[in-house]
C-alpha positions as CSV (number, residue, x, y, z in Angstrom):
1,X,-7.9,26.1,34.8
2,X,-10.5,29.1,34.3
3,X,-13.5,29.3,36.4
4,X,-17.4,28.7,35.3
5,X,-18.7,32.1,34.8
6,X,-22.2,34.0,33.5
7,X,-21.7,34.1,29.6
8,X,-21.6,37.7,29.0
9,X,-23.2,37.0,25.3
10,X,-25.8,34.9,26.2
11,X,-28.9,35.7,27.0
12,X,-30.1,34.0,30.1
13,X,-28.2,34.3,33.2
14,X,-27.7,31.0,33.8
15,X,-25.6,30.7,30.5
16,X,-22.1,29.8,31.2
17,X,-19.1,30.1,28.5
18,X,-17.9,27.1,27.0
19,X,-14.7,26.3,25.3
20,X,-14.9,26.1,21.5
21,X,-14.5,22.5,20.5
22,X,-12.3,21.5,17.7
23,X,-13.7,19.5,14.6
24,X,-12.5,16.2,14.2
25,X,-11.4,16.0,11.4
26,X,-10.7,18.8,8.2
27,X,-13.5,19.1,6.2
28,X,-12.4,18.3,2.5
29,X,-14.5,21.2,1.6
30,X,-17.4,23.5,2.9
31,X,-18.3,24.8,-0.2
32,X,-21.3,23.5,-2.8
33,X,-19.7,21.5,-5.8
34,X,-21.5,21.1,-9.3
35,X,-21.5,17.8,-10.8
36,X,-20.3,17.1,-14.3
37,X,-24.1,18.0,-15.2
38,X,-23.4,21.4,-13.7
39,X,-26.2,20.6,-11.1
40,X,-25.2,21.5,-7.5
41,X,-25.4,17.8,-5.0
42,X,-27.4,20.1,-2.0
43,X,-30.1,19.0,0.3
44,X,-32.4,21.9,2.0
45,X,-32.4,20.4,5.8
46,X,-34.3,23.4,7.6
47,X,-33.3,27.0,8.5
48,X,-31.8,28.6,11.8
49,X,-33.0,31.4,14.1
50,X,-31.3,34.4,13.0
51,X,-32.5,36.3,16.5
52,X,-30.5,33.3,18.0
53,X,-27.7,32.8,16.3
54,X,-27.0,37.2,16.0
55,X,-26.0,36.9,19.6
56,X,-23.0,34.8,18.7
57,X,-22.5,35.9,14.8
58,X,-23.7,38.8,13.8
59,X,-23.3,38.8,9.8
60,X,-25.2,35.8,9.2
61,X,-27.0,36.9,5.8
62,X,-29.5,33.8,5.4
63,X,-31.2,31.2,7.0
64,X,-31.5,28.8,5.0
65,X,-29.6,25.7,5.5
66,X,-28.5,23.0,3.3
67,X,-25.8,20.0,3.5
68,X,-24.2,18.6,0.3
69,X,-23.7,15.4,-1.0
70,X,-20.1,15.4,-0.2
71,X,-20.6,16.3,3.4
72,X,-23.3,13.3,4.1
73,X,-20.5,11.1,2.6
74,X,-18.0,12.5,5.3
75,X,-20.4,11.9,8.1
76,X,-20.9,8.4,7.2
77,X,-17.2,7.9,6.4
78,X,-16.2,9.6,9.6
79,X,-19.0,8.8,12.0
80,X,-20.1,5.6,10.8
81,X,-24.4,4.9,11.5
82,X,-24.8,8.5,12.7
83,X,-26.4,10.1,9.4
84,X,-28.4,6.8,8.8
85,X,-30.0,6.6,12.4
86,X,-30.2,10.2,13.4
87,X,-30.0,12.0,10.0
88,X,-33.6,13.1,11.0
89,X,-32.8,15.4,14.0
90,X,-30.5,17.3,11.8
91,X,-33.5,19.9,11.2
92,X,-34.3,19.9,14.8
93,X,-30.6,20.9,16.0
94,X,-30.5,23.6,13.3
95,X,-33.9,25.2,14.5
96,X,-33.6,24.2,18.0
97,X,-29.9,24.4,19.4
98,X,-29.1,23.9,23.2
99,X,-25.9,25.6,22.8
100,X,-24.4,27.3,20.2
101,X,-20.8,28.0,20.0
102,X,-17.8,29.3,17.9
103,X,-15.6,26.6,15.9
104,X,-12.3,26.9,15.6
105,X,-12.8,28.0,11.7
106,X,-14.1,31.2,10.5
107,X,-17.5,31.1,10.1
108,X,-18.1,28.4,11.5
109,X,-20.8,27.2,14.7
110,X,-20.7,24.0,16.9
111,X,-24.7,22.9,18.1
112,X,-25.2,20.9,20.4
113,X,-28.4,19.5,21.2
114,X,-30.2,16.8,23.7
115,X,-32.9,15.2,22.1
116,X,-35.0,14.3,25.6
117,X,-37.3,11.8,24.6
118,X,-34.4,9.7,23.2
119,X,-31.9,10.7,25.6
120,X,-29.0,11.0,22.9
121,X,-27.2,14.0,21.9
122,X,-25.8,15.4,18.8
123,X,-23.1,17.5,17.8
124,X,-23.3,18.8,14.5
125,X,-20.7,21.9,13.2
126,X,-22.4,24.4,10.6
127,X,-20.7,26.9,7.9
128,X,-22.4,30.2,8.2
129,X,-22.8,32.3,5.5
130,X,-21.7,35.9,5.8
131,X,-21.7,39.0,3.5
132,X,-18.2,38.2,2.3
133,X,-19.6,34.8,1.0
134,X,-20.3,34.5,-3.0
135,X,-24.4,35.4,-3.1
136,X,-25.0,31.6,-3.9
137,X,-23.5,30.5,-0.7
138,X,-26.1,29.3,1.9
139,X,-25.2,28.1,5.6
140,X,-23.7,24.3,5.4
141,X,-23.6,21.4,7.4
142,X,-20.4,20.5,7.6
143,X,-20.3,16.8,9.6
144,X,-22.8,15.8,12.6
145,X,-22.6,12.9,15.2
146,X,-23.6,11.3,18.1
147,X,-21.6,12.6,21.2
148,X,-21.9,9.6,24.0
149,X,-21.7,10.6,27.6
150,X,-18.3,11.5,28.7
151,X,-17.9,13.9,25.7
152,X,-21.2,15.9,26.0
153,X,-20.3,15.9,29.7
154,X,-16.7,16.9,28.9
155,X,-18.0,19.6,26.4
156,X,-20.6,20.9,28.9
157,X,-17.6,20.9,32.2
158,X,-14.7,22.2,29.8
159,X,-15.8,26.2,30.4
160,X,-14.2,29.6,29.8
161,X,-15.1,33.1,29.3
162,X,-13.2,34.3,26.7
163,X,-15.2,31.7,23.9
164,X,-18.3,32.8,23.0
165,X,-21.2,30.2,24.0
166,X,-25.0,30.9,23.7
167,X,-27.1,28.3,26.2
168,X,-30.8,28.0,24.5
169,X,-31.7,26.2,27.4
């Protein structure tokens, strides 16, 4: 068991580390199709603070941020309600994280966020784009859902240096 310590990446002292969280399930693909009309299926949903986000990734080369067709049709397979009810505070997590950490794929963030006046909290995993990326490319949302109490409390408990965290708060 590691020990809760100071984040030395983030930049507020009372920033702790926090384990990286595995997605729940493979993303069928995190890349934007074209349809047979050679038209690409991709929403614009907001765009992230680069100043933020450097201090976890640092060749993040946009920030603009879209999700595709495909992806809203995983999160409503996979977390059934969640893109219908809360689909609106998917710009709000981008631009206003609480924590932001490294997923277990390259590339790749977890956010989490507390919306307060609600009291419910999100969870919502997001392809970066980098240089290596085809110019195209912008960051992607690649699922999102409601995390109910004992996971956000599990996710905010389950620390370790080591894993690179970022608390906004």
């Amino acid at each position: 068991m590691s020990k809760n310590k100071p984040c030395e990446h983030a930049r507020h002292e009372s920033a702790l580390c926090i384990e990286q969280t595995p997605l729940q399930s493979e993303p069928e693909s995190d890349t934007m199709q074209k349809t047979d009309e050679g038209t690409l299926n991709v929403r614009n949903v907001g765009t992230i603070d680069l100043e933020k986000f450097k201090a976890v990734f640092d060749d993040i080369t946009t920030n603009e941020v879209v999700i595709t067709k495909e992806r809203i049709e995983h999160i409503e397979k996979n977390h059934p309600g969640d893109y219908e009810k809360y689909g609106e505070y998917i710009p709000r997590i981008i631009k206003e994280p609480d924590y932001i950490l490294k997923a277990n794929k390259p590339n790749s963030a977890v956010l989490l966020k507390e919306i307060v006046e609600n009291g419910e909290r999100f969870n919502l995993i997001l392809r970066l784009k980098t240089s290596n990326d085809p110019e195209e490319f912008k960051n992607s949302v690649i699922s999102f859902w409601k995390v109910d109490d004992k996971d956000w409390k599990r996710l905010i408990k389950n620390k370790r240096c080591g894993q690179t965290a970022l608390n906004m708060l």
